[in-house]
N, C-alpha and C positions, 0 to 999 in steps of 0.2 A: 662651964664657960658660956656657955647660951644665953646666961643675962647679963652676962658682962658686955658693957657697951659697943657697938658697931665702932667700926671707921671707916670714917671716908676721904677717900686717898683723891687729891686734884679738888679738895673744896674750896679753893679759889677762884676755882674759871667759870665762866657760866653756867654750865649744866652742875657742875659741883656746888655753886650757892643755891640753884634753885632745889634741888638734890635735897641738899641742908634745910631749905625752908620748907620743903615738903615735910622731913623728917621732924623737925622741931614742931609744928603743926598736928603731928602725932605724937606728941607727948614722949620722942626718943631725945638721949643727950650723946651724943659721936663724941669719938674723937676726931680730930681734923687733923690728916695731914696733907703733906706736897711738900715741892723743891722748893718753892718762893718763900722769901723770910714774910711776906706778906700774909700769909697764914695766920700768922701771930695774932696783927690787930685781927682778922675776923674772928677769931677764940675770942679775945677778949671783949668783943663788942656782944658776944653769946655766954661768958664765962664758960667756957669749953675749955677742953686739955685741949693741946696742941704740939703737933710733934715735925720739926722740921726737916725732913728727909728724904735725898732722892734715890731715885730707881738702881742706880749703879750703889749705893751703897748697902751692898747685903748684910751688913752686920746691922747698921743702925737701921735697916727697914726690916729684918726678923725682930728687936726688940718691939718696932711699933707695934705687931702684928700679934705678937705673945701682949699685949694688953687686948686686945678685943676678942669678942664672938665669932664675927665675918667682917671681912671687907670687902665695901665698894669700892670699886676702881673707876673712878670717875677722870680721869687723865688721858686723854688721847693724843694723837694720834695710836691706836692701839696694835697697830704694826710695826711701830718702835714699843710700847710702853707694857703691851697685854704680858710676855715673857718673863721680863725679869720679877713682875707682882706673881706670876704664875710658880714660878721658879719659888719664891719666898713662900706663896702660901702653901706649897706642898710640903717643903720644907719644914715649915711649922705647924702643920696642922691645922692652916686654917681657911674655914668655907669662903668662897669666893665669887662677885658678882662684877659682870660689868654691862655698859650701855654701846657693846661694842654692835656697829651694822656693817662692819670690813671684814668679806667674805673672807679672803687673805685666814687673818687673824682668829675669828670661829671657825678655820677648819684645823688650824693650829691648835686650838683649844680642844675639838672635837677629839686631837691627836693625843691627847694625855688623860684620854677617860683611864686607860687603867693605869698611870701614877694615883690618878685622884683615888681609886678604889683603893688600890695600896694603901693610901696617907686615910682611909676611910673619912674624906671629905667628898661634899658638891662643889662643882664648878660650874654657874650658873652663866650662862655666858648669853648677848644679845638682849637682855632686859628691859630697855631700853624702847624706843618708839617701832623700829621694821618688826626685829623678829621677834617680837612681842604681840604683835598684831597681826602678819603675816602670816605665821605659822598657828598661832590659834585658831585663825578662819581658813587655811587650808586644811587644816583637821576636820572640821569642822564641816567642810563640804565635799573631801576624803569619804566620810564616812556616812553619806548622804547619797554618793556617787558608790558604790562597791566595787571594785575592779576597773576605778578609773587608769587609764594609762596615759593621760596628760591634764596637767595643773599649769595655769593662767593666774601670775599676782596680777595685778596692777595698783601700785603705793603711791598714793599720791599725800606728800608730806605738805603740810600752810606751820610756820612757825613763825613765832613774834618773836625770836632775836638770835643772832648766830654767833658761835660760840668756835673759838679759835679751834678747840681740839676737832669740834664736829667737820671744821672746813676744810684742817688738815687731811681727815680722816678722807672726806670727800677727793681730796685732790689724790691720795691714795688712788681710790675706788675708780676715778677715772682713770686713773693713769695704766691701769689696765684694761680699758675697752670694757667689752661689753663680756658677758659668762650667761648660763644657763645649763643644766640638766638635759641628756639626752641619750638615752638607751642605759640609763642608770650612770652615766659619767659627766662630771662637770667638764663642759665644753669652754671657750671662750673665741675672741673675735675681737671685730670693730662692734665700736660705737651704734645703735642703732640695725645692727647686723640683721634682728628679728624684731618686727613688732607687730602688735594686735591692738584691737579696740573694743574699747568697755560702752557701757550705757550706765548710767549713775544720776540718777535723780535729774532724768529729761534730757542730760547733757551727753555727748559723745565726746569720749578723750581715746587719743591714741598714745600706748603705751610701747615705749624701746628698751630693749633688752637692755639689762645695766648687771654691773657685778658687784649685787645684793647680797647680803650673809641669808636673807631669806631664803633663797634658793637652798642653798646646802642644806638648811634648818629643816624646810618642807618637803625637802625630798628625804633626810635621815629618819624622818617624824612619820611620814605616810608609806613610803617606798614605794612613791607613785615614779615611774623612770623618765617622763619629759616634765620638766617644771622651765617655766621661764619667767620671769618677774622684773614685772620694766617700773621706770619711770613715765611721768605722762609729757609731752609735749607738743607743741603746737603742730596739727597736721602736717601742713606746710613745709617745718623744717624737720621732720622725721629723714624724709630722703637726701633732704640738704647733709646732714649728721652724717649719715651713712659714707655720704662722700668725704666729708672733711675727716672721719674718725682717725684713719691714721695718721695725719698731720696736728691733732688735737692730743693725740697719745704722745705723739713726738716730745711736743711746745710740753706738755704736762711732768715730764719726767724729766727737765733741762733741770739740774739744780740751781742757776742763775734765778729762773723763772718762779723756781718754787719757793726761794728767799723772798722773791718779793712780794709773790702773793702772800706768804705769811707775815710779810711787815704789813700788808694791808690789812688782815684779819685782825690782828692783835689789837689793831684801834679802835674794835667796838667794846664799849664801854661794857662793866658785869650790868644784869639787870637790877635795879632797886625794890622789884618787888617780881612775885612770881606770875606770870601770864593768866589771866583765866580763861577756863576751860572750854567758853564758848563764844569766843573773840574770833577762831581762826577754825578753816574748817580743812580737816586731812581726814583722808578714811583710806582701807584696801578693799578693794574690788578681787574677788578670786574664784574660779570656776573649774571643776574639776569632769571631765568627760570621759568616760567609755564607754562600751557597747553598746550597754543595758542602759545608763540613766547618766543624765548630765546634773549638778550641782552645782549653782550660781548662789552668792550672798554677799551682802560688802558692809562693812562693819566701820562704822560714823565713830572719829575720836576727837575730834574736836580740836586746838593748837596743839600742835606738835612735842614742845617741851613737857606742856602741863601732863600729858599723856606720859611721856616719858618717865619724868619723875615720878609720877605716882605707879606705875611700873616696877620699876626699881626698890622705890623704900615698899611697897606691899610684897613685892617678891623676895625681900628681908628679911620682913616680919614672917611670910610664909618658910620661911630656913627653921624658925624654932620649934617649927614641929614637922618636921622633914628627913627624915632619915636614910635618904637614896644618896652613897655616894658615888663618883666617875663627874662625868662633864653631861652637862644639864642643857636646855634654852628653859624659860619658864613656861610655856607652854606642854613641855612633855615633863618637865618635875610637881607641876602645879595641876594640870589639866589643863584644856583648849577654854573653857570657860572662865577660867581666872580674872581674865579679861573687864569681863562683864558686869563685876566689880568694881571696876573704877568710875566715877563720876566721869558723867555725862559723856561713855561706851555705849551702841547700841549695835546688835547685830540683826539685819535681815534678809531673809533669803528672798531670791527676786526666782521670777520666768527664765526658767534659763533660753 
């Protein structure tokens, strides 16, 4: 079953076209599926199979799945959607990936390493742009620091286009406040609760705690016991944040509010072609400290997407000669180095 063609489940939505035109780019042919009958015409604009089916229907999503190698699960929000694809691919025996960054959801994932060893698959999970990046360069300066006992992300995402599942995923992610690692246990809070500040080519950014699937990933991967991994935002309104977070957690979890943010998202158009790689500039900042020796390094990836996808389809093709199963991130299935492999990645270590 290993040449038997990929599918990619949600290749309708943005991240799922681009996903597609990364894949096709590398000389793979998927199968396409999702819920929407729109599926269809994008097969046939590819001559692709195409198979139209959703998440609740477990009979017709194990048939799709007994046709392929692995599946992508490119379909978010993955707090609704990661379970039921997880639920099928164990079921059928089949390796599994997705571009999940909803702490939530990878720790759920993390929770059925041994189903996956049972069903003797991977569960590759986070692929995608955070814990793709994140967790590769905490490794990375993990083991440059020896006996560090706290780990500093700071992710700073630039993308050229937003993508309904990605947004959903987000309103997710805040709607729980802010999380972080502390004496080996995931913590959580407000919004902004903790933050630190980076230096990154001349510029000073300060970074607020947020509830990253990086965290969890970097701290299972190193078993380093304080990790915290912010987003970056304007000085300024760091302590603003802090103030407003519980009233922002509130407004965010109203399901009135969440209806309409999502009729807002839906309105951006899929992209017509895929982003290039140095239009947009996101990199992680991460620094790992104890006694002995501190480890600073920040690893440049250039727009967000373009990163993402090629992530994804290379941690695909890395499944075909991969034979670890349980629940995966591609940094600890792959190595921390993986990375550095994709066009226009570069990692360097700075002064700490």
């Amino acid at each position: 079953m290993r040449d038997a063609p990929w599918i990619i489940y949600g290749a309708n939505g943005v991240s799922g076209r681009l996903v597609l035109a990364e894949a096709l780019q590398r000389g793979h042919r998927p199968i396409l599926g999702g819920r929407d009958p729109s599926i269809h015409a994008l097969g046939e604009a590819h001559k692709l199979e195409t198979v139209c089916v959703g998440l609740d229907d477990k009979a017709g999503l194990a048939a799709l799945l007994k046709k392929g190698s692995r599946v992508l699960h490119i379909a978010g929000p993955y707090a609704v959607t990661a379970a039921p694809m997880l639920d099928a691919c164990i079921a059928t025996q089949t390796p599994y990936l997705d571009l999940c960054g909803e702490i939530g959801s990878i720790g759920a994932t993390f929770a059925r390493d041994a189903e996956a060893k049972a069903a003797g698959i991977p569960l590759v999970a986070g692929a995608g742009f955070g814990v793709s990046a994140a967790e590769s360069l905490a490794i990375h300066v993990a083991r440059r620091a020896r006996g560090a006992h706290r780990l500093l992300l700071g992710v700073k995402l630039d993308n050229a286009y937003k993508s309904v599942g990605a947004a959903l995923s987000t309103l997710h992610v805040l709607g729980r406040g802010g999380a972080w690692v502390s004496d080996g246990q995931l913590r959580s809070g407000g919004m902004a609760h903790m933050r630190f500040h980076a230096t990154v080519d001349g510029g000073r950014h300060t970074f607020i705690a947020a509830p990253l699937a990086d965290v969890l990933a970097a701290h299972r991967s190193t078993g380093i016991r304080e990790v915290i991994a912010g987003i970056p935002v304007p000085s300024v309104m760091a302590p603003i944040l802090r103030l407003a977070a519980p009233l922002l957690q509130r407004l965010l979890r109203r399901p009135g509010l969440r209806r309409f943010l999502e009729r807002r998202v839906r309105k951006q158009e899929p992209p017509a072609a895929a982003p290039t790689r140095t239009s947009h500039r996101s990199f992680v900042w991460a620094q790992a400290a104890g006694e002995q020796a501190t480890s600073t390094a920040v690893l440049s990836i250039g727009e967000g997407y373009a990163f993402a996808t090629a992530s994804v389809v290379r941690s695909a093709e890395l499944l075909s000669s991969f034979d670890g199963a349980g629940a995966w991130t591609p940094a600890s299935a792959f190595g921390p180095d993986f990375v550095l492999g994709l066009d226009g990645v570069q990692r360097r270590d700075l002064a700490a």
